[in-house]
mmCIF file of the N, C-alpha and C atoms, coordinates in Angstrom:
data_MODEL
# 
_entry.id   MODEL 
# 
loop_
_atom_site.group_PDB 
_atom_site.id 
_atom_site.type_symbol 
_atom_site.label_atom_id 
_atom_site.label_alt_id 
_atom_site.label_comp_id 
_atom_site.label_asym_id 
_atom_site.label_entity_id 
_atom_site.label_seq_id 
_atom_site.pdbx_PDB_ins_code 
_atom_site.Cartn_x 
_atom_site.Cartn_y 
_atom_site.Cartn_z 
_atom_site.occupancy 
_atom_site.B_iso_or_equiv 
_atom_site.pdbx_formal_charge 
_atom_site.auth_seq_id 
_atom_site.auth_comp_id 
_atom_site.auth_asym_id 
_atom_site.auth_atom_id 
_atom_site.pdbx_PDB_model_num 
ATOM 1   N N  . UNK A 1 1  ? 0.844  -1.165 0.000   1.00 0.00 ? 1  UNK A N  1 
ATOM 2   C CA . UNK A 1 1  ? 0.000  0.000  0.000   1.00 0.00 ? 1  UNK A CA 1 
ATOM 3   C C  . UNK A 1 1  ? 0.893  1.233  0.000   1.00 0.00 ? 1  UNK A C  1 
ATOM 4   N N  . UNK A 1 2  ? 0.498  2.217  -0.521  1.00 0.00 ? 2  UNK A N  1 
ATOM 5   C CA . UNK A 1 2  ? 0.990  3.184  -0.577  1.00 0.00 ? 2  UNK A CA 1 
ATOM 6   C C  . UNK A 1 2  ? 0.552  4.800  -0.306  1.00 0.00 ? 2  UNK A C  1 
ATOM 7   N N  . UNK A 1 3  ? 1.166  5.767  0.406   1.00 0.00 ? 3  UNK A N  1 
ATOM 8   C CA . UNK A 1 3  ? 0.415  6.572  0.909   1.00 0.00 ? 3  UNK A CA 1 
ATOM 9   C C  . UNK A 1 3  ? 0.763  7.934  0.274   1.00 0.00 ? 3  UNK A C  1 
ATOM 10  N N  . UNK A 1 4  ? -0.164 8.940  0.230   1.00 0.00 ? 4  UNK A N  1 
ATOM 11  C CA . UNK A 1 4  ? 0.334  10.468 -0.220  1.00 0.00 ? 4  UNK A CA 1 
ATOM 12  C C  . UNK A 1 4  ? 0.552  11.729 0.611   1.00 0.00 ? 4  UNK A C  1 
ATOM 13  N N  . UNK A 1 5  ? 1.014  12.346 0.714   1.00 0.00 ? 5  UNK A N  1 
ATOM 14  C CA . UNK A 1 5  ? 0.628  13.628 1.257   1.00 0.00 ? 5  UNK A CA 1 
ATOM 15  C C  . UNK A 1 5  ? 0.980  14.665 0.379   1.00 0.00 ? 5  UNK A C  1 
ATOM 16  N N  . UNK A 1 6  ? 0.398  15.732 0.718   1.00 0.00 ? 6  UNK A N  1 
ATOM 17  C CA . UNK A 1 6  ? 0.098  16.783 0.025   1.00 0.00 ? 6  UNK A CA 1 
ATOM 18  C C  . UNK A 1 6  ? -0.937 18.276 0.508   1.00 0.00 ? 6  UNK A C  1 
ATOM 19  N N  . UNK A 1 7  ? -0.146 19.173 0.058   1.00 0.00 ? 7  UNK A N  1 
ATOM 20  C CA . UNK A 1 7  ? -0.998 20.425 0.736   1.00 0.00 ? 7  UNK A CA 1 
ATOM 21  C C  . UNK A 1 7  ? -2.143 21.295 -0.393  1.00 0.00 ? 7  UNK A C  1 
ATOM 22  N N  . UNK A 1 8  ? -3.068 21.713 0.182   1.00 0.00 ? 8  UNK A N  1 
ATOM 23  C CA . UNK A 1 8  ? -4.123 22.068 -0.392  1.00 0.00 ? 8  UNK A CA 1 
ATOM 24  C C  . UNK A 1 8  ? -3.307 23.950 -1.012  1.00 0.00 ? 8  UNK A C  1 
ATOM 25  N N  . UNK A 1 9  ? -2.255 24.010 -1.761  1.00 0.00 ? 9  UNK A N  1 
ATOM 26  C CA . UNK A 1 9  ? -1.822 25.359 -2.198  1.00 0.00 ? 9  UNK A CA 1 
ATOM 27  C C  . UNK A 1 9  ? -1.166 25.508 -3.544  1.00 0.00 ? 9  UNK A C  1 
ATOM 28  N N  . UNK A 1 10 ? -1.304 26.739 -4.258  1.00 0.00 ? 10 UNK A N  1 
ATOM 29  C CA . UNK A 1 10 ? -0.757 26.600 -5.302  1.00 0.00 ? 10 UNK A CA 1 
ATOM 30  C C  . UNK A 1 10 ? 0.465  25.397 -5.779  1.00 0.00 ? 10 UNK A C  1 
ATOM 31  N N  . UNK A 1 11 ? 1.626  24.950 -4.661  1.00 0.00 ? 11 UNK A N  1 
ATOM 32  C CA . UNK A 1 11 ? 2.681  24.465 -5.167  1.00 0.00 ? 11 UNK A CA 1 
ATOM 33  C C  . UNK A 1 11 ? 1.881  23.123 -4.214  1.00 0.00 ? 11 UNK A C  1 
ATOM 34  N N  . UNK A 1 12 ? 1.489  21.937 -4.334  1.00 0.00 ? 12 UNK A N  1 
ATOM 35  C CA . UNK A 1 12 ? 0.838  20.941 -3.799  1.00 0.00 ? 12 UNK A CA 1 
ATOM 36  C C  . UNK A 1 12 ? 2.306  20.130 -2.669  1.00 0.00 ? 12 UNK A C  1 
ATOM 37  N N  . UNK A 1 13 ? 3.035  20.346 -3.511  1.00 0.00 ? 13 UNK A N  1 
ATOM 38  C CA . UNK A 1 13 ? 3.959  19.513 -2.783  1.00 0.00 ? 13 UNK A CA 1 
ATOM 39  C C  . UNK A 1 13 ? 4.164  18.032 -2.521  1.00 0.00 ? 13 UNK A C  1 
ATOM 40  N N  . UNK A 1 14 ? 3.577  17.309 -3.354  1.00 0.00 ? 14 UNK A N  1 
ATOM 41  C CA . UNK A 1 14 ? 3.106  16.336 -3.331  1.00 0.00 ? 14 UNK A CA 1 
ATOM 42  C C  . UNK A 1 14 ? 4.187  15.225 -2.982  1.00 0.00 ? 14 UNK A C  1 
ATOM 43  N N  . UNK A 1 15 ? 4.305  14.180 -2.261  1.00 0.00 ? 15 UNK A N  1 
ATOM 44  C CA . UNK A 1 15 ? 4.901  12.869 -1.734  1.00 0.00 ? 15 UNK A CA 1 
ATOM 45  C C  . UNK A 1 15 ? 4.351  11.612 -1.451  1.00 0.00 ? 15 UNK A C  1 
ATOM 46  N N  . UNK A 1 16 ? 4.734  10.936 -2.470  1.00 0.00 ? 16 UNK A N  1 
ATOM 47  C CA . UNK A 1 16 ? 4.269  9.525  -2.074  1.00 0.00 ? 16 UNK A CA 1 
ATOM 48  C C  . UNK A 1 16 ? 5.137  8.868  -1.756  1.00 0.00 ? 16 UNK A C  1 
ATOM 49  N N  . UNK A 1 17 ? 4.627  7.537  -0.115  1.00 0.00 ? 17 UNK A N  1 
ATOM 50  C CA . UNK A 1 17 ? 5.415  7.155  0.723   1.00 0.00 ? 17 UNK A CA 1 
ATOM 51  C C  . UNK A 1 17 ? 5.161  5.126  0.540   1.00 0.00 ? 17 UNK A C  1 
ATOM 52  N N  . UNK A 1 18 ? 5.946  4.835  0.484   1.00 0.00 ? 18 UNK A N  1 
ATOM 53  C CA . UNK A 1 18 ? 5.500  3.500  0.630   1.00 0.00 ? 18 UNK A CA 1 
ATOM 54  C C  . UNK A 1 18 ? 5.361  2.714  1.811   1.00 0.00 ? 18 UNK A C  1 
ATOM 55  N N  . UNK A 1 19 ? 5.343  3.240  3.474   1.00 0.00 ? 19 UNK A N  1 
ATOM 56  C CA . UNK A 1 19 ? 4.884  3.326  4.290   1.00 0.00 ? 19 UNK A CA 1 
ATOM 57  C C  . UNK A 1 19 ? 4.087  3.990  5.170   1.00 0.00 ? 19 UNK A C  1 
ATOM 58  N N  . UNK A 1 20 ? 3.597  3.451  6.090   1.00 0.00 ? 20 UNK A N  1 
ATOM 59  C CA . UNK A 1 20 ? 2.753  4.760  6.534   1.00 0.00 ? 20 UNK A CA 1 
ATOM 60  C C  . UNK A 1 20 ? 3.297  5.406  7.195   1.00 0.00 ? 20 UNK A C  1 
ATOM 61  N N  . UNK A 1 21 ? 4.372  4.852  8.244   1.00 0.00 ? 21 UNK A N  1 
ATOM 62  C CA . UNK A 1 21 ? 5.451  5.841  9.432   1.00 0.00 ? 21 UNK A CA 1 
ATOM 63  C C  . UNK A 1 21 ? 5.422  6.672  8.809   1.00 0.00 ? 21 UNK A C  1 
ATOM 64  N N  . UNK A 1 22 ? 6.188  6.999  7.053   1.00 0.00 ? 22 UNK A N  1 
ATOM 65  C CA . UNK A 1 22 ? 6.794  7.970  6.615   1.00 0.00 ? 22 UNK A CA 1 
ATOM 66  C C  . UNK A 1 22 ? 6.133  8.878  6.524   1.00 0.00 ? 22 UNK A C  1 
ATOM 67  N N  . UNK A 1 23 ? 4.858  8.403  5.642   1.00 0.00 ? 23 UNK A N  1 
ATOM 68  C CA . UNK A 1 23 ? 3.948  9.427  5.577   1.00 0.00 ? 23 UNK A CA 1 
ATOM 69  C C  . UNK A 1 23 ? 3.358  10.311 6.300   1.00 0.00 ? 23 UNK A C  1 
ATOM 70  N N  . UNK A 1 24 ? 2.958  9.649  7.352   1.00 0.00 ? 24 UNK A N  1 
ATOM 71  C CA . UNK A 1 24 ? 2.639  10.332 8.823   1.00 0.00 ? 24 UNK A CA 1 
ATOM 72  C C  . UNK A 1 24 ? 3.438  11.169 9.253   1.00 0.00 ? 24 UNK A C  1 
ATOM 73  N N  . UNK A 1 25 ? 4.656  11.429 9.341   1.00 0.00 ? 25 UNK A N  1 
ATOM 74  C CA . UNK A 1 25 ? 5.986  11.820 9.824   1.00 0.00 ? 25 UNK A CA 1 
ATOM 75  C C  . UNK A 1 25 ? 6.095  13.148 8.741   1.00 0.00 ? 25 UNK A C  1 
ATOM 76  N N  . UNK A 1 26 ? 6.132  13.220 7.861   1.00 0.00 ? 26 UNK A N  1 
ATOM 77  C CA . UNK A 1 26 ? 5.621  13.929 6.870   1.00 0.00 ? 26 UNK A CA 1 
ATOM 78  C C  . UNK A 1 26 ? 4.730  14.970 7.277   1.00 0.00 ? 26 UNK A C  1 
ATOM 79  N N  . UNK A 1 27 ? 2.927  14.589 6.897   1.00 0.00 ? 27 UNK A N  1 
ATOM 80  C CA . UNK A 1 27 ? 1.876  14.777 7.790   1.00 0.00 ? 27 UNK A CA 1 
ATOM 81  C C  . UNK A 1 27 ? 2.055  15.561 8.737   1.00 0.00 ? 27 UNK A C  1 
ATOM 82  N N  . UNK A 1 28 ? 2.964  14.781 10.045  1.00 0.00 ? 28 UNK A N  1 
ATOM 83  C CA . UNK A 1 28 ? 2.883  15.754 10.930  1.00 0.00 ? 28 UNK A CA 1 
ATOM 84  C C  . UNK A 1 28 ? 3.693  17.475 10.978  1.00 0.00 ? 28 UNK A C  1 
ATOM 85  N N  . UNK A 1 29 ? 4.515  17.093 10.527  1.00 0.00 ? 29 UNK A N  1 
ATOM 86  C CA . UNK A 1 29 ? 6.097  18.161 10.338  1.00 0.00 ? 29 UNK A CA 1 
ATOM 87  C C  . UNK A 1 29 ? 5.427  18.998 9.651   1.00 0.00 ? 29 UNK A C  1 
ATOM 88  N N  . UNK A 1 30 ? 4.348  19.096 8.741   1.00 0.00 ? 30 UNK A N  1 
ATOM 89  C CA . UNK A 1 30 ? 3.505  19.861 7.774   1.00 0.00 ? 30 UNK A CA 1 
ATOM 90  C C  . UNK A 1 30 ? 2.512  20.760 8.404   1.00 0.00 ? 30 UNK A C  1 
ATOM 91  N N  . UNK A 1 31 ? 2.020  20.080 9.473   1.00 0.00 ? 31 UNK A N  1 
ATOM 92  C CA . UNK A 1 31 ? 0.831  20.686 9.905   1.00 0.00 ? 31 UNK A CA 1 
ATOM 93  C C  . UNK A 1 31 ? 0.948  21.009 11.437  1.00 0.00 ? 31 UNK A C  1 
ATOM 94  N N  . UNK A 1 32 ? 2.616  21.131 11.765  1.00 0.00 ? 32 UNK A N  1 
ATOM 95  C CA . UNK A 1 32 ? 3.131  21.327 12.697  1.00 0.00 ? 32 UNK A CA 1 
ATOM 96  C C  . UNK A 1 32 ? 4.279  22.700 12.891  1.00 0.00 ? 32 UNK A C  1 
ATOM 97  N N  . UNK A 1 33 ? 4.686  22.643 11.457  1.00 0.00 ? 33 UNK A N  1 
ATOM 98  C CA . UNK A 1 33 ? 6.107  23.210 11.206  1.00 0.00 ? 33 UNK A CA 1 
ATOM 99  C C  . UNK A 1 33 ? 5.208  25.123 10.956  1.00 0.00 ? 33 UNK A C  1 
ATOM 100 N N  . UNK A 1 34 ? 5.603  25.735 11.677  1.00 0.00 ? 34 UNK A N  1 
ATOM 101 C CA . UNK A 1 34 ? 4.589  27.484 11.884  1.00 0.00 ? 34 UNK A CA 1 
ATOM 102 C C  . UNK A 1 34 ? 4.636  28.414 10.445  1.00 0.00 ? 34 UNK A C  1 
ATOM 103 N N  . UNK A 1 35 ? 5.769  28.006 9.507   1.00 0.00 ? 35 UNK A N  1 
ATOM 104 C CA . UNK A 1 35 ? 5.095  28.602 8.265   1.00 0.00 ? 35 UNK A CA 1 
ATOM 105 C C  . UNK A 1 35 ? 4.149  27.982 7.155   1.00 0.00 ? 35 UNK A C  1 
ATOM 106 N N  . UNK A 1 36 ? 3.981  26.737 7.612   1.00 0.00 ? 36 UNK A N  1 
ATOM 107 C CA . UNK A 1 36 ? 3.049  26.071 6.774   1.00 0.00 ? 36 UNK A CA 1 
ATOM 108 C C  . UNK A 1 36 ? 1.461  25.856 7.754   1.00 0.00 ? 36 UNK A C  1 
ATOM 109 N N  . UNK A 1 37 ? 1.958  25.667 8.761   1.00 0.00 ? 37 UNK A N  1 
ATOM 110 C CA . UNK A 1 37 ? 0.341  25.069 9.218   1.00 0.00 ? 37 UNK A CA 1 
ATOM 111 C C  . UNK A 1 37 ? -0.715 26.360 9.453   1.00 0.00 ? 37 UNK A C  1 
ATOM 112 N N  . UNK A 1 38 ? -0.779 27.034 8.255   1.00 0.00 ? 38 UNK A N  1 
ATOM 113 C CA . UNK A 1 38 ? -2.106 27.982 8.129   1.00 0.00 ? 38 UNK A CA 1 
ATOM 114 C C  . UNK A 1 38 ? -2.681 27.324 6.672   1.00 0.00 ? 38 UNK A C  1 
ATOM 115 N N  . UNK A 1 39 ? -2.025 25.980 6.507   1.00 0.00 ? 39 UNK A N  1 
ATOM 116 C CA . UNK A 1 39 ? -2.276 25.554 5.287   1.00 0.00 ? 39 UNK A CA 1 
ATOM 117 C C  . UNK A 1 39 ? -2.919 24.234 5.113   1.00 0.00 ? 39 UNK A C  1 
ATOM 118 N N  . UNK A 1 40 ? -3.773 23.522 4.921   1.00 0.00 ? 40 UNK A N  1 
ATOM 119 C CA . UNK A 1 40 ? -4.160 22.514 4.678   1.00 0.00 ? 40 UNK A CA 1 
ATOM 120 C C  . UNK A 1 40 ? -3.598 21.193 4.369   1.00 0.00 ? 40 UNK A C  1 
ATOM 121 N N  . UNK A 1 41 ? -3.105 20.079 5.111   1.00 0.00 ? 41 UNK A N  1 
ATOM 122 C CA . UNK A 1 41 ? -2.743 19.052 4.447   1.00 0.00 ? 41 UNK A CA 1 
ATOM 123 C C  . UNK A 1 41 ? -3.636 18.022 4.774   1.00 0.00 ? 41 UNK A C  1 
ATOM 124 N N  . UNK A 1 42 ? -3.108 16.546 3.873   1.00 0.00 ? 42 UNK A N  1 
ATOM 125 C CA . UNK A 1 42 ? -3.585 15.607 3.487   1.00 0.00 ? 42 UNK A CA 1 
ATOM 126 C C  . UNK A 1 42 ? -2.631 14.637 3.755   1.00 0.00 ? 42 UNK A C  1 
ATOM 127 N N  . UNK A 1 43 ? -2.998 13.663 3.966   1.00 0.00 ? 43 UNK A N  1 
ATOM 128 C CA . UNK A 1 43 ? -2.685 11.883 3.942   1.00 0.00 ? 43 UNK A CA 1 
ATOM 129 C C  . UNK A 1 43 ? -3.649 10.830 3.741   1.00 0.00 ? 43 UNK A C  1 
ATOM 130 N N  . UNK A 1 44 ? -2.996 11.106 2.366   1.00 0.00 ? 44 UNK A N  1 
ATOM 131 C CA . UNK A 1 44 ? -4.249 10.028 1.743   1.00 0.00 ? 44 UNK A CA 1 
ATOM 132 C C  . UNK A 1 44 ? -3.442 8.598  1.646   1.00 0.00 ? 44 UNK A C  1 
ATOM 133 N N  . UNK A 1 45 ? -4.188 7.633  1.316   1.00 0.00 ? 45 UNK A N  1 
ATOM 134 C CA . UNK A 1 45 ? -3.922 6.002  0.941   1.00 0.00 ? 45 UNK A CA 1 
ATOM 135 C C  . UNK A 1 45 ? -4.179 6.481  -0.729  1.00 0.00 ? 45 UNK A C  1 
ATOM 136 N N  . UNK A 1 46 ? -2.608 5.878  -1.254  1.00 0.00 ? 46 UNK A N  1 
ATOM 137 C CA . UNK A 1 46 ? -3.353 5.641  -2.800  1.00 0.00 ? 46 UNK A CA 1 
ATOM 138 C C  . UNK A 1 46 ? -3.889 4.397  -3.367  1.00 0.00 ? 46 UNK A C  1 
ATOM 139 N N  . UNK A 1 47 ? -5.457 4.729  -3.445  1.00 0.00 ? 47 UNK A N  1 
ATOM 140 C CA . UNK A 1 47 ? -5.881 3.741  -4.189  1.00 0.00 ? 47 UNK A CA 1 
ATOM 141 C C  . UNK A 1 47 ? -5.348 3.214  -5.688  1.00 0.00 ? 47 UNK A C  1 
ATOM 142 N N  . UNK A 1 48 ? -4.887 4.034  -6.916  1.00 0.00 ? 48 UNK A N  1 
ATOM 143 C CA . UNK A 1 48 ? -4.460 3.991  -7.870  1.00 0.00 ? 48 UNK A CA 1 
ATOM 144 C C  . UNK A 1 48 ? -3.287 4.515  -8.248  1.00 0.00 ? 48 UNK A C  1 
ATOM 145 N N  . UNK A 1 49 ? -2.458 4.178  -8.972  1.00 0.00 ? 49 UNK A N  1 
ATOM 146 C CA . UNK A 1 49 ? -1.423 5.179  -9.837  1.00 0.00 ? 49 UNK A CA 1 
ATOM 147 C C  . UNK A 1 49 ? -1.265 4.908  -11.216 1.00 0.00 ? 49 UNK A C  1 
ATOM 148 N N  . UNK A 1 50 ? -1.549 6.419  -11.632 1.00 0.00 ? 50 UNK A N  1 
ATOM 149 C CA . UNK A 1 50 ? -1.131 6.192  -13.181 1.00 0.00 ? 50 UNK A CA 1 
ATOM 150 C C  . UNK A 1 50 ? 0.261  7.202  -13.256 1.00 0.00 ? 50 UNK A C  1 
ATOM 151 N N  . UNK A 1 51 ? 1.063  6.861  -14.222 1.00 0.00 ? 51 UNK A N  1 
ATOM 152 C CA . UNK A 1 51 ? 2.197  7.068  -14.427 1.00 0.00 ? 51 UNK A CA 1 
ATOM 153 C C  . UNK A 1 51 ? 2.097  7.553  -15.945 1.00 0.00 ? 51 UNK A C  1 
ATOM 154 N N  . UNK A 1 52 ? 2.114  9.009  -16.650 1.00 0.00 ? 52 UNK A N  1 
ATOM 155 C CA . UNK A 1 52 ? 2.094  9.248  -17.727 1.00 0.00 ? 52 UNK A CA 1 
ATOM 156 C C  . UNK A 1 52 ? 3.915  8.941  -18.473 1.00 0.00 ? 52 UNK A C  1 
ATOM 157 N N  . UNK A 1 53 ? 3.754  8.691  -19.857 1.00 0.00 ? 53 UNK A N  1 
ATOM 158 C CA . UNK A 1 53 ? 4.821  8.514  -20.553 1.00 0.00 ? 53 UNK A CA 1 
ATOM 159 C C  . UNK A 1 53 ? 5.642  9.752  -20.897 1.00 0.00 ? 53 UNK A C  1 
# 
């Protein structure tokens, strides 16, 4: 399984983790760290991945 995070702002920032520790760890530092947490994040499970060519 594989997990994402990502912030709800122009630059998404996006990371996918192939555990969850990481992700979480991530997650937290995001919505913890004082110039970002006026900002929205996410930890999602990815259900799918597509990979363009």
């Amino acid at each position: 399984m594989k997990y994402a995070v990502f912030s709800d702002y122009c630059d998404a920032g996006q990371t996918v983790y192939e555990d969850k520790d990481s992700a979480l760890a991530d997650y937290n530092e995001r919505i913890n760290r004082e110039s970002t947490n006026g900002v929205d994040a996410y930890l999602c499970v990815v259900l799918e991945e597509y990979k363009a060519k």
